[in-house]
N, C-alpha and C positions, 0 to 999 in steps of 0.2 A: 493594461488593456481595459479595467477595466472603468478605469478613469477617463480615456478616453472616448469609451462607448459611453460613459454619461453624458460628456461633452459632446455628443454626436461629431469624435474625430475618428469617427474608426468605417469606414463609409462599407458596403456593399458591394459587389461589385456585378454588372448587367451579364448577362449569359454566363456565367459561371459554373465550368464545367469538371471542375476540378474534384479529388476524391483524397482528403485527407483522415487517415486515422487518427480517433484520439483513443485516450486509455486515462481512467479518472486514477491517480495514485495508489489510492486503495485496494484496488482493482490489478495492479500491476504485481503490486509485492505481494498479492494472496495469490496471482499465480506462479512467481518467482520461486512461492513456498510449493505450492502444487508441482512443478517442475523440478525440483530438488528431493521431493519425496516421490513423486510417479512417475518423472519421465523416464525416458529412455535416452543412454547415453551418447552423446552426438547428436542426439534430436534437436531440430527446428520449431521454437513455435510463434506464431504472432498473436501477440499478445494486442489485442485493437477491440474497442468497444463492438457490437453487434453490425452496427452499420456507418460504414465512414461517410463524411460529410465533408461539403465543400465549403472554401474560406466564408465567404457570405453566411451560412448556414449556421456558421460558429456564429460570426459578427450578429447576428441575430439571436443566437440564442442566449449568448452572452447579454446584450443589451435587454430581454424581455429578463433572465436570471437576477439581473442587476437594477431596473426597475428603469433602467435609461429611455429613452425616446427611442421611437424606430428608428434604425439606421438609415440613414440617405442614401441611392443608388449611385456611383460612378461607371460610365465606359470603361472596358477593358484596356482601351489605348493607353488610360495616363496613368496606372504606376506602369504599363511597359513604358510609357516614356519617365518617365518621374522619378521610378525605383526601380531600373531593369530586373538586376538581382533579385529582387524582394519578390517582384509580380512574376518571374521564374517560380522560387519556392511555394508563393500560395496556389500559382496554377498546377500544383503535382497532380496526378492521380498514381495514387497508391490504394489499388484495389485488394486492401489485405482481406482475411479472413480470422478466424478464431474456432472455426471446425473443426482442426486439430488437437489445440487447446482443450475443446470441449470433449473430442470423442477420446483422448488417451489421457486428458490430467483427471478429466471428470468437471474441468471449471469451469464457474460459468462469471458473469463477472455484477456485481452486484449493483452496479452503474450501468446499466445500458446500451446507453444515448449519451451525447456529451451534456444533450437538456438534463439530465437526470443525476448527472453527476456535478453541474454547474449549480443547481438546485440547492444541492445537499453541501455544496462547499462554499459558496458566496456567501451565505449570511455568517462564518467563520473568518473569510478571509477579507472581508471589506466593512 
């Protein structure tokens, strides 16, 4: 991906109304460990950065993380026509939360934002 959004092939997408979670790695297994020593058994938690973002919203911050060119915009018609499948997946809204997480592990997650965790991992991984 992130090759791509150098190449400005990773495009935008116009009204993008979508709500996807991320969760920066680091961030994941310190609450894994959090939940293995405070939760409670059978308990539920989601593990998701503070505030989910929509695909565009990555493609963008991926591309400023990465030092790429702004992304171009696309209509939402053509990956439903182009990549039905694929423009399913990035249109999700999965409106998680991490309030549980936070009020019964005590965790909070040291990444944020996906900006903030893109940050701190880009100039390692590229």
């Amino acid at each position: 991906m992130i090759a791509m959004a150098r190449r400005r092939m990773l495009p935008r997408i116009t009204h993008d109304h979508s709500l996807l979670p991320c969760i920066h790695v680091d961030d994941a297994a310190s609450a894994t460990v959090a939940a293995l020593d405070h939760g409670q058994p059978g308990a539920v938690y989601d593990i998701v950065d503070d505030r989910a973002v929509s695909f565009s919203d990555i493609v963008a911050a991926l591309a400023k993380a990465s030092g790429a060119p702004h992304p171009f915009a696309i209509p939402a018609w053509i990956p439903r026509l182009v990549m039905p499948y694929m423009a399913r997946m990035i249109g999700l809204r999965l409106p998680l939360s991490n309030a549980t997480a936070k009020a019964e592990l005590g965790w909070r997650p040291v990444y944020p934002t996906i900006a903030e965790g893109l940050a701190q991992t880009l100039p390692r991984a590229a």
